[in-house]
N, CA, C and O atoms as CSV, one atom per row, in Angstrom:
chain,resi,resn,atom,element,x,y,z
A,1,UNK,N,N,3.335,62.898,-5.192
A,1,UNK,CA,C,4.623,62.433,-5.650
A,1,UNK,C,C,4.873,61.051,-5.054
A,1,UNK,O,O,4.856,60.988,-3.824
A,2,UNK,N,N,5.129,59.815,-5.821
A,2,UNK,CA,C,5.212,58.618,-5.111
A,2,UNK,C,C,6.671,58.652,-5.913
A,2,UNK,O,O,6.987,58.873,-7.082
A,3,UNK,N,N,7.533,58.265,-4.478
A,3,UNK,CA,C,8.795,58.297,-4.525
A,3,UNK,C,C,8.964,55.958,-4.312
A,3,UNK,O,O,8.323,55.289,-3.502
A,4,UNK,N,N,10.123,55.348,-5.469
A,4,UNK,CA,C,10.575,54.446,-5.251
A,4,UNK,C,C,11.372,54.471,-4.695
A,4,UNK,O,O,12.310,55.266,-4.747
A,5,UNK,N,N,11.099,53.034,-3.571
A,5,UNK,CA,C,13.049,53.057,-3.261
A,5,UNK,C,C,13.028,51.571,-3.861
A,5,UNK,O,O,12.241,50.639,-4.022
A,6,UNK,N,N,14.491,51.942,-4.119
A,6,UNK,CA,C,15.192,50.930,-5.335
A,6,UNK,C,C,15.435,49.332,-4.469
A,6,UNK,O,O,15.771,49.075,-3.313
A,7,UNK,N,N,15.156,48.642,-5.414
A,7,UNK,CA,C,15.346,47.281,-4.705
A,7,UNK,C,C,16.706,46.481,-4.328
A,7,UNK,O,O,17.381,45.841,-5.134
A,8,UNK,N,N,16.902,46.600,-3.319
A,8,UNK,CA,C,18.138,46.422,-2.162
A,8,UNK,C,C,18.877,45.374,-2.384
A,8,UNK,O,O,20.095,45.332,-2.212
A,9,UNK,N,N,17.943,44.170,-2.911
A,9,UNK,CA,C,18.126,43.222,-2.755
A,9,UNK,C,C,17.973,41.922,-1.509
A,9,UNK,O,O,17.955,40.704,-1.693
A,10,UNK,N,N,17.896,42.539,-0.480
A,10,UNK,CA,C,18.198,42.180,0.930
A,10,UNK,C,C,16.686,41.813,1.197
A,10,UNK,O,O,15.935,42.788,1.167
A,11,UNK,N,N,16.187,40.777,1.413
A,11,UNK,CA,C,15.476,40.028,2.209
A,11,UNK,C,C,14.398,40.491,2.697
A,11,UNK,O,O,14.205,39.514,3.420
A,12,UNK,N,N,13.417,41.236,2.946
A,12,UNK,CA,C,12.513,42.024,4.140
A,12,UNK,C,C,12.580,40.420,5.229
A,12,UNK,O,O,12.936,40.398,6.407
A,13,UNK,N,N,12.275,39.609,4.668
A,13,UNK,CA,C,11.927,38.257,5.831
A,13,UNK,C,C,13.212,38.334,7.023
A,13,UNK,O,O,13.254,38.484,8.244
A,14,UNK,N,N,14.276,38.127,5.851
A,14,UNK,CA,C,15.799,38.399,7.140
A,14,UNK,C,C,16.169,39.525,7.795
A,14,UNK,O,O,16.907,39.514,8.780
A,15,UNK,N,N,15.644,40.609,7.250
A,15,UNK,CA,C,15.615,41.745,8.227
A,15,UNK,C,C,14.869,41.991,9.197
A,15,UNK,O,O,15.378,42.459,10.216
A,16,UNK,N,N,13.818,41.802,9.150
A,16,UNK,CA,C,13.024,41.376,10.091
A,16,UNK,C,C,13.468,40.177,11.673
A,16,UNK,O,O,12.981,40.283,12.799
A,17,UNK,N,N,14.319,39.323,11.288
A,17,UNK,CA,C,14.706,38.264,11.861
A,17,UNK,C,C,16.171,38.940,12.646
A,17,UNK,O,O,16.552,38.638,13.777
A,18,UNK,N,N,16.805,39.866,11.757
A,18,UNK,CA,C,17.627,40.737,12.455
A,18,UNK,C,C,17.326,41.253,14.305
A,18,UNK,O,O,18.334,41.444,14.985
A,19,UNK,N,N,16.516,41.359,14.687
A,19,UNK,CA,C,16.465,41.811,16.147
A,19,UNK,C,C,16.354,41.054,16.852
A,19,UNK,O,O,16.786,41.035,18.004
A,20,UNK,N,N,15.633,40.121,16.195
A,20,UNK,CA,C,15.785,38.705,17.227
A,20,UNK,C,C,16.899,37.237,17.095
A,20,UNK,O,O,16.937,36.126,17.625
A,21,UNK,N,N,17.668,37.937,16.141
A,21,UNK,CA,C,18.687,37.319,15.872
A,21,UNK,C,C,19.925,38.142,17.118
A,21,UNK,O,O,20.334,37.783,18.222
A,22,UNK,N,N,20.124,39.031,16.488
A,22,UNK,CA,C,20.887,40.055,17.889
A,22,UNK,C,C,20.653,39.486,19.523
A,22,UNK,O,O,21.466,39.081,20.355
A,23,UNK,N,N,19.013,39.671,19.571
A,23,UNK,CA,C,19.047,39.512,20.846
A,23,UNK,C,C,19.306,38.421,21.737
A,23,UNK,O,O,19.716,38.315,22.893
A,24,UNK,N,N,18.683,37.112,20.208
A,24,UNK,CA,C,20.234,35.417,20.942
A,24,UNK,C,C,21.149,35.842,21.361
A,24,UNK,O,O,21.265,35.995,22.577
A,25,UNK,N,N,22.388,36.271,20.244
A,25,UNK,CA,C,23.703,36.579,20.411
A,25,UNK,C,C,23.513,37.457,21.491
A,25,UNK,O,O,24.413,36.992,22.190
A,26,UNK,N,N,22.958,38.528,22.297
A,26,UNK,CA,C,23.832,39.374,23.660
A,26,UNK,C,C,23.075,38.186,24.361
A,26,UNK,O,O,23.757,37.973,25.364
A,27,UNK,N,N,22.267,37.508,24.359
A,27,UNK,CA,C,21.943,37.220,25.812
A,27,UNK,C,C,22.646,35.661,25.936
A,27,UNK,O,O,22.917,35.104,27.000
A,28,UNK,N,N,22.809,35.255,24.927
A,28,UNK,CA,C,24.027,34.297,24.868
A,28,UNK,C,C,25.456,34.386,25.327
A,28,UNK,O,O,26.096,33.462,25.831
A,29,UNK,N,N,25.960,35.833,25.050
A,29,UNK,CA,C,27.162,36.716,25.304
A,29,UNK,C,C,26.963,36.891,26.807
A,29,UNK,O,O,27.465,36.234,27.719
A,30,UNK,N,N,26.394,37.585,26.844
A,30,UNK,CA,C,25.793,37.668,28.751
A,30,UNK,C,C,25.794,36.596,29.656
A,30,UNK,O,O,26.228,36.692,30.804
A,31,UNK,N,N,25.362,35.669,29.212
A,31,UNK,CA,C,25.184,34.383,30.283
A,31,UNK,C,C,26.104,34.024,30.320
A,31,UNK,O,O,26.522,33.836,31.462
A,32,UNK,N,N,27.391,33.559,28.755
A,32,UNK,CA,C,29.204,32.863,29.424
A,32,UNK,C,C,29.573,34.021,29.970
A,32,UNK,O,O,30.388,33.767,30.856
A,33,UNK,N,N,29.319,35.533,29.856
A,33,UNK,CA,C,29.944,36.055,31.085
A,33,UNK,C,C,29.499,36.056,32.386
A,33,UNK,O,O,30.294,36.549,33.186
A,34,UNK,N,N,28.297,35.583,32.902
A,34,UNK,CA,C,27.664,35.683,33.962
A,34,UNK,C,C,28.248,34.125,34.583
A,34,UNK,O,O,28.443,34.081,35.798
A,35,UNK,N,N,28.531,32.833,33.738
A,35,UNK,CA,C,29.164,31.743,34.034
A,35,UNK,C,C,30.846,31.945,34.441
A,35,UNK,O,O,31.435,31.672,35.488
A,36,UNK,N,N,31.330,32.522,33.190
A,36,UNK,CA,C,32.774,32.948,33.434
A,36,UNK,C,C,33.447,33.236,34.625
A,36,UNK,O,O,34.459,32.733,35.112
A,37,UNK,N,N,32.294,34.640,35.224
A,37,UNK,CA,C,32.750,35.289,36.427
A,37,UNK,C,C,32.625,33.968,37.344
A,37,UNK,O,O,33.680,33.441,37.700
A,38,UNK,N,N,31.401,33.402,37.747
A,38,UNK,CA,C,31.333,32.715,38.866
A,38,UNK,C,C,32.384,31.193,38.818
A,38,UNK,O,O,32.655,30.418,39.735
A,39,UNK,N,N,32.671,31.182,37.825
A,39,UNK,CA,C,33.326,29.996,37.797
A,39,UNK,C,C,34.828,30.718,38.695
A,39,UNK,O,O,35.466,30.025,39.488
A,40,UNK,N,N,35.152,31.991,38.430
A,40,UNK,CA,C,36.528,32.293,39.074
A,40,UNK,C,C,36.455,33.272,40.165
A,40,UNK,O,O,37.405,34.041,40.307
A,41,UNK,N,N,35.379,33.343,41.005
A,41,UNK,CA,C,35.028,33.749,42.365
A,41,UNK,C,C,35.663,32.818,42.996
A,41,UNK,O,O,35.569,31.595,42.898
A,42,UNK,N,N,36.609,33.764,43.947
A,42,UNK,CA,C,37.458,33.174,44.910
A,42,UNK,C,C,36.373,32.659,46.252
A,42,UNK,O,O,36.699,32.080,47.288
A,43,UNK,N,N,35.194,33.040,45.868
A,43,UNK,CA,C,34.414,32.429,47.328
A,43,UNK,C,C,33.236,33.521,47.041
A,43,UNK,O,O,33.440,34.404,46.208
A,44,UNK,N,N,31.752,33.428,47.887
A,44,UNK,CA,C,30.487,33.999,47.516
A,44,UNK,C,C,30.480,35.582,47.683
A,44,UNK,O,O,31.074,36.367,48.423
A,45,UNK,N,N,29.729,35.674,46.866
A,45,UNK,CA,C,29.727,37.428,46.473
A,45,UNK,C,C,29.593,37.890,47.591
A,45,UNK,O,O,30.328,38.849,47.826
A,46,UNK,N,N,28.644,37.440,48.726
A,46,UNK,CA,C,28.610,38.144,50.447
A,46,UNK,C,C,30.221,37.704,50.974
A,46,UNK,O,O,30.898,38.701,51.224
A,47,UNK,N,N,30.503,37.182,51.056
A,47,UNK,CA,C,32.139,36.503,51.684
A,47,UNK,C,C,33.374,37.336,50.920
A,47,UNK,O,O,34.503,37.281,51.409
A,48,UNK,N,N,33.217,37.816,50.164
A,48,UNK,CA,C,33.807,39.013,49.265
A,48,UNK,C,C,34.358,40.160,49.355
A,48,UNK,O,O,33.537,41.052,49.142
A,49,UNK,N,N,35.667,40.633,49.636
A,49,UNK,CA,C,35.557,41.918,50.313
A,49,UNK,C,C,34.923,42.696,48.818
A,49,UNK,O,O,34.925,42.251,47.670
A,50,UNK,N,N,34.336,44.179,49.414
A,50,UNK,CA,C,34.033,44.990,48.494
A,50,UNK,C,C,35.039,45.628,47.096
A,50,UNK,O,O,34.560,45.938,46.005
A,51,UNK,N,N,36.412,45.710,47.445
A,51,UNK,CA,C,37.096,45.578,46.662
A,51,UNK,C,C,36.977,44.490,45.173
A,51,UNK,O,O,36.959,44.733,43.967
A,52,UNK,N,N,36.915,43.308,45.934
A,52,UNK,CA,C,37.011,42.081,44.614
A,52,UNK,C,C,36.198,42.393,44.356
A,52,UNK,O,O,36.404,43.092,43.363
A,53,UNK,N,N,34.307,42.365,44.781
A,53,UNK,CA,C,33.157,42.504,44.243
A,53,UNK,C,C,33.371,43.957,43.116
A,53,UNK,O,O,32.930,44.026,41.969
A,54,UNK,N,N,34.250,45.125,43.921
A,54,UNK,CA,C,33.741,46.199,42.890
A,54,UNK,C,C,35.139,45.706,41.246
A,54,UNK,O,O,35.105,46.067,40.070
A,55,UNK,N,N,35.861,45.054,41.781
A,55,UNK,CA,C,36.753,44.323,40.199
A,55,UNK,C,C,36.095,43.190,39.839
A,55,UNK,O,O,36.735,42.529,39.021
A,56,UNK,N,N,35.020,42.714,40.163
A,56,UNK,CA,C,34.016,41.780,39.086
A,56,UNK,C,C,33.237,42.551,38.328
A,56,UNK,O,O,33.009,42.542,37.118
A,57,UNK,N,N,32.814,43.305,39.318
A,57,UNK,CA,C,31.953,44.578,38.139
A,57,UNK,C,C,32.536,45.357,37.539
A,57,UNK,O,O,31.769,46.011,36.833
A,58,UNK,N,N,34.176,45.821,37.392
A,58,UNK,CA,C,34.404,46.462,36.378
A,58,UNK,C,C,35.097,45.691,35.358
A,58,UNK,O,O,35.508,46.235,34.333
A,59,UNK,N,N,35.288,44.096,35.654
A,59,UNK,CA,C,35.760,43.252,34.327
A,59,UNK,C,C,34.228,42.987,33.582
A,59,UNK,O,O,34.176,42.756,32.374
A,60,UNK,N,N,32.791,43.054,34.568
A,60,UNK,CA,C,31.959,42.618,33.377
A,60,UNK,C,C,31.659,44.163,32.471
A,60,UNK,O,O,31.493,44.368,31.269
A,61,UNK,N,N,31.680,44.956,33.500
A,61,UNK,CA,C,31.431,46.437,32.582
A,61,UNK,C,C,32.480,46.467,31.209
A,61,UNK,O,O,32.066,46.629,30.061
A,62,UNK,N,N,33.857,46.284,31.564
A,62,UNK,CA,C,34.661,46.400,30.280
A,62,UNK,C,C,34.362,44.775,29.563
A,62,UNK,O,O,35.008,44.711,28.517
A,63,UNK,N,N,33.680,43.636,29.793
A,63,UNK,CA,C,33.852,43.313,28.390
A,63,UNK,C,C,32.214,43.455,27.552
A,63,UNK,O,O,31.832,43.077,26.444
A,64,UNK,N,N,31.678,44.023,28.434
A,64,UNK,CA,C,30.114,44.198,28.103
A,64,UNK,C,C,30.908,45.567,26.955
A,64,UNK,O,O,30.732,45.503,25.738
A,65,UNK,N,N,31.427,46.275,27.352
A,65,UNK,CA,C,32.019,47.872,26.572
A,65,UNK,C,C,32.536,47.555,25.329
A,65,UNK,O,O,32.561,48.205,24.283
A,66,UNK,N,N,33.103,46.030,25.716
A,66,UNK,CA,C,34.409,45.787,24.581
A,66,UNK,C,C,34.372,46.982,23.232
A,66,UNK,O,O,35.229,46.942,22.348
């Protein structure tokens, strides 16, 4: 039984380009947040009480979640 699938219309070339298109965009996304944070560090991540350090990591966790 040879089953068609119907023509999509959609590109195979651009779908293909799909994963590595994605993976610009997060790691692009990632780095202004990895800039973001340090630009508004009140002083170095060791000089830090553990408090602020553990509210940098839960502002990048929630916008990584968004």
């Amino acid at each position: 039984m040879n089953a068609q699938v119907p023509d999509s219309g959609i590109d195979p070339k651009k779908v293909r380009e799909l994963p590595k298109l994605a993976a610009e965009y997060m790691g692009k996304s990632l780095l202004d947040l990895v800039v973001q944070e340090i630009r508004v560090m009140p002083d170095t991540w060791q000089k830090m009480s553990e408090a602020k350090q553990k509210e940098t990591i839960d502002r990048c966790r929630h916008t990584i979640n968004y």
